[in-house]
C-alpha distance (Angstrom), angle and dihedral (degrees) to the residues before:
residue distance angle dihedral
X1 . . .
X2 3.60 . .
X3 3.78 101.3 .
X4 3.77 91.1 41.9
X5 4.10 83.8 60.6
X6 3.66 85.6 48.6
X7 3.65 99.4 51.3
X8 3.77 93.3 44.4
X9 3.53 85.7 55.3
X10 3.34 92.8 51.6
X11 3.78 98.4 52.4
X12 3.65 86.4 47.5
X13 3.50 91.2 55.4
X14 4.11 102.0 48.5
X15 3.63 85.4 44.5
X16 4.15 91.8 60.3
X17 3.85 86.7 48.9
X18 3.30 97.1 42.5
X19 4.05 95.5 54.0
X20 4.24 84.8 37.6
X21 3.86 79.1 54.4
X22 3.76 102.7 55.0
X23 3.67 101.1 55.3
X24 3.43 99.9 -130.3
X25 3.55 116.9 162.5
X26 4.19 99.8 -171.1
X27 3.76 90.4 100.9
X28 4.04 107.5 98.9
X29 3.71 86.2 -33.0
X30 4.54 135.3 106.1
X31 3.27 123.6 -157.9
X32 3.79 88.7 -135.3
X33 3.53 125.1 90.4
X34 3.66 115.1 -114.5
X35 3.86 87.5 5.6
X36 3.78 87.6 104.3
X37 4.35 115.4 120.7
X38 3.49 128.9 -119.8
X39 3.58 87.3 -93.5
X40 3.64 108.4 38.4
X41 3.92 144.1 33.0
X42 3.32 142.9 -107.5
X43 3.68 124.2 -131.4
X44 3.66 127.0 -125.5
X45 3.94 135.9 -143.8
X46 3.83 111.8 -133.5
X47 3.90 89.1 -107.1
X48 3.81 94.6 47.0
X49 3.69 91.6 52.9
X50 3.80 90.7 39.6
X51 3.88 87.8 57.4
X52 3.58 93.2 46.9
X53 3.91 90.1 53.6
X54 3.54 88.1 61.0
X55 3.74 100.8 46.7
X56 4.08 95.4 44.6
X57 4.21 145.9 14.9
X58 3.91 94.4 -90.3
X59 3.61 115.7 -167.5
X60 4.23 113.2 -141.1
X61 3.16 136.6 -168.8
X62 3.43 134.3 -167.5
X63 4.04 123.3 -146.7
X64 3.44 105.8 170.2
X65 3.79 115.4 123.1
X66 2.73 122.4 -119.5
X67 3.90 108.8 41.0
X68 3.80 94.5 -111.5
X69 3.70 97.4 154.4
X70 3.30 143.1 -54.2
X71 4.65 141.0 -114.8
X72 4.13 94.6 -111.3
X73 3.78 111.7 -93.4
X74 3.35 95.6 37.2
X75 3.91 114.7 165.3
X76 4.40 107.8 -159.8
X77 3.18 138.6 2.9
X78 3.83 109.7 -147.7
X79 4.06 122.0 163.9
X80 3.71 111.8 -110.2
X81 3.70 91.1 -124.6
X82 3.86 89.8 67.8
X83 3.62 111.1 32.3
X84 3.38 89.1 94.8
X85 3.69 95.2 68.9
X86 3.92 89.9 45.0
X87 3.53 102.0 56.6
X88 4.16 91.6 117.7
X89 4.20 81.2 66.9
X90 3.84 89.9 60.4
X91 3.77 117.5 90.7
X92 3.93 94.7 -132.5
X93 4.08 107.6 168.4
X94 3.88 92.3 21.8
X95 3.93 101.0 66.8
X96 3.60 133.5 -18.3
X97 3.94 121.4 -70.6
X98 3.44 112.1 -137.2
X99 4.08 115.2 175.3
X100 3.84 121.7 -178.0
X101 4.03 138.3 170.9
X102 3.83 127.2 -172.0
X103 3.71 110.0 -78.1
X104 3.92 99.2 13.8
X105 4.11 92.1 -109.4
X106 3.71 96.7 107.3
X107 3.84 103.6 28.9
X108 4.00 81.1 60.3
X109 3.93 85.2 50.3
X110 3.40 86.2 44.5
X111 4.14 93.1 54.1
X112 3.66 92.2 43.0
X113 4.41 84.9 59.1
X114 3.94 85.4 40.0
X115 3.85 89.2 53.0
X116 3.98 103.7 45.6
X117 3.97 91.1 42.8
X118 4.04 84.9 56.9
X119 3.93 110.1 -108.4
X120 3.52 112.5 165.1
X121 3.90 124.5 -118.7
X122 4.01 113.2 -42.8
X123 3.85 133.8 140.5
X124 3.76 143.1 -103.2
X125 3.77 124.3 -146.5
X126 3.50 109.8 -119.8
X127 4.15 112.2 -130.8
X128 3.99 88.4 7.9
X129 3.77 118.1 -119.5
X130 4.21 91.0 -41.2
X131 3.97 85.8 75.7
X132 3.40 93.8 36.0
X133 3.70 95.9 60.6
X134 4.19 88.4 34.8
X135 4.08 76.5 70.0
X136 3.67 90.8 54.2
X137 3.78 96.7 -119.9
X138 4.02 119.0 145.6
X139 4.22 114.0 -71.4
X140 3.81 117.9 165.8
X141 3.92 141.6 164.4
X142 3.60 126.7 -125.4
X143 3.89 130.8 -166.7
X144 3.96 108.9 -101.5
């Protein structure tokens, strides 16, 4: 009985890194900005969110850990693994929330946490910083 535990475990555990993996972003997520529910988000390309930086006060956050760096104008810096329980420091209602890492693999793990502990609508950079500075729009590193 106790190795049958085990090895469902186990399946359940390759299949969560698996999907984590793949980089899909059809879980709780659209495509289309704005388009995102009351409980979910909507993920951004880097030129989408680079067009709503110009047209509004977006606030970002960056997940990624390590800090490697960060999209200019960044506003926090909170580890993926706890933003979860910090979602009453977000400013969700006042501007938009936009959170990020550096590939787009654990800001979407990130969103998925975000989702099930009840934050309201926000958005998830698609490809993480990586794609945003493949589109040649403004990265740098502070000292921390």
């Amino acid at each position: 009985m106790e190795r049958r535990w085990f090895v469902a475990a186990a399946l359940l555990l390759l299949a969560c890194i698996l999907a984590a993996c793949s980089g899909s972003t059809e879980t709780a997520a659209s495509s289309t900005p704005g388009a995102g529910s009351a409980q979910g988000f909507t993920v951004l390309s880097p030129q989408q969110l680079h067009d709503m930086m110009a047209e509004q006060d977006v606030y970002l956050v960056n997940v990624h850990v390590p800090y490697e760096g960060e999209i200019t104008g960044t506003d926090a810096f909170i580890p993926y693994t706890e933003i979860a329980s910090q979602l009453d420091k977000l400013p969700f209602g006042k501007q938009p929330v936009v959170i990020y890492c550096r590939s787009g693999v654990t800001s979407q793990q990130a969103a998925e946490a975000m989702v099930a502990a009840g934050a309201p609508a926000f958005y998830e950079l698609e490809g993480g910083y990586t794609a945003w500075q493949a589109a040649g729009f403004p990265f740098e590193v502070k000292q921390r």
